[in-house]
C-alpha positions in Angstrom: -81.3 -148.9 116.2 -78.0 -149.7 114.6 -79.2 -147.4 111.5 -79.8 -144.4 114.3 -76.5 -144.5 115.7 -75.0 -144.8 112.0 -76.7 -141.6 111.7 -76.1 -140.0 114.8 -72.2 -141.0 114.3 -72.2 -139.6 111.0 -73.8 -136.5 111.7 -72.1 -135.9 114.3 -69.0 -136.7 113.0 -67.9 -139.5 115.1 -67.9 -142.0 112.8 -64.4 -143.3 111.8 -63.5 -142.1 108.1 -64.2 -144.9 106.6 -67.5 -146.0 107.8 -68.3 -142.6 107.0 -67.5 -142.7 103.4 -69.2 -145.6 103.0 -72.3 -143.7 105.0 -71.6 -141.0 102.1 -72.2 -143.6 99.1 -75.2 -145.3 100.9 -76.5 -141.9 100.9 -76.3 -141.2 97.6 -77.6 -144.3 96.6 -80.5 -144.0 99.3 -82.6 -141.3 98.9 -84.8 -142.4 101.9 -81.5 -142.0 103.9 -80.8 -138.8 103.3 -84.0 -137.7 104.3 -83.8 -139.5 107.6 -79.9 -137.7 108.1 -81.9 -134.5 107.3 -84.8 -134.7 109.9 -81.9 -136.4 112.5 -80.0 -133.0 112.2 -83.2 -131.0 112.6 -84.1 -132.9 116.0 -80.7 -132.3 117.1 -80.9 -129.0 116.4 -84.1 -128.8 118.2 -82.8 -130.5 121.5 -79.4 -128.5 121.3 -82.2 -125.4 121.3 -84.2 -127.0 124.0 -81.1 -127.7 126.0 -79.8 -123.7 125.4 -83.1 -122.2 126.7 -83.5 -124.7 129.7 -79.7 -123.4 130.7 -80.8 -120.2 130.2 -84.0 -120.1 132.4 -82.0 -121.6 135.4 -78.9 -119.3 135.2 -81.6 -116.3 135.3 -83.6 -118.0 138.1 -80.2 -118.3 139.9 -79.8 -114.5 139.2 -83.1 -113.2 140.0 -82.7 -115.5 143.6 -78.8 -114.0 143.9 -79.5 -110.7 143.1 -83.5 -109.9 144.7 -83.3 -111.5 147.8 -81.8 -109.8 151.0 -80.0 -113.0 152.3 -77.6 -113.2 149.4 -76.6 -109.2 149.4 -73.0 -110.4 151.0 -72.8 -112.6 147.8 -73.8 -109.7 145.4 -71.7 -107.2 147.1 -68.7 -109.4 146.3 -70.1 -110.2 142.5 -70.5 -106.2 142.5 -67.0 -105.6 143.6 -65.6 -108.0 141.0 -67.1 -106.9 138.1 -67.2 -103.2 139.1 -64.3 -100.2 138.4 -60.8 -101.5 138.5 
């Protein structure tokens, strides 16, 4: 567990500089390492994705609810008004 959060401190730069230099050199002389810092920043990349498109299918349920439904056309009006001609 230790080694993950060396990694995840590292990659995402959290770690203090020198713990991170010395990350740098076992890297270098750890080629298994590297390749566990490389698939680390893919999964993050992957949940940072996961986490974008989840965020992005609420906000547009929210919308579709806000802006299709008769109950909320107060609310709309008002969203309408804001963001219409000044």
């Amino acid at each position: 567990m230790n080694e993950i959060k060396a990694i995840d401190d590292f990659v995402l730069k959290l770690a203090p500089p020198d713990e991170a230099l010395l990350f740098e050199a076992k890297l270098i002389i750890n080629p298994a390492m590297h390749e566990q810092v490389m698939w680390h920043r893919q999964t993050l990349g992957l949940v940072k994705q996961y986490g974008r498109n989840k965020l992005k299918a609420e906000i547009e349920a929210v919308h579709k609810k806000l802006f299709s439904q008769p109950e909320h056309e107060g609310f709309r009006l008002k969203i309408m008004r804001f963001f219409g001609k000044r």
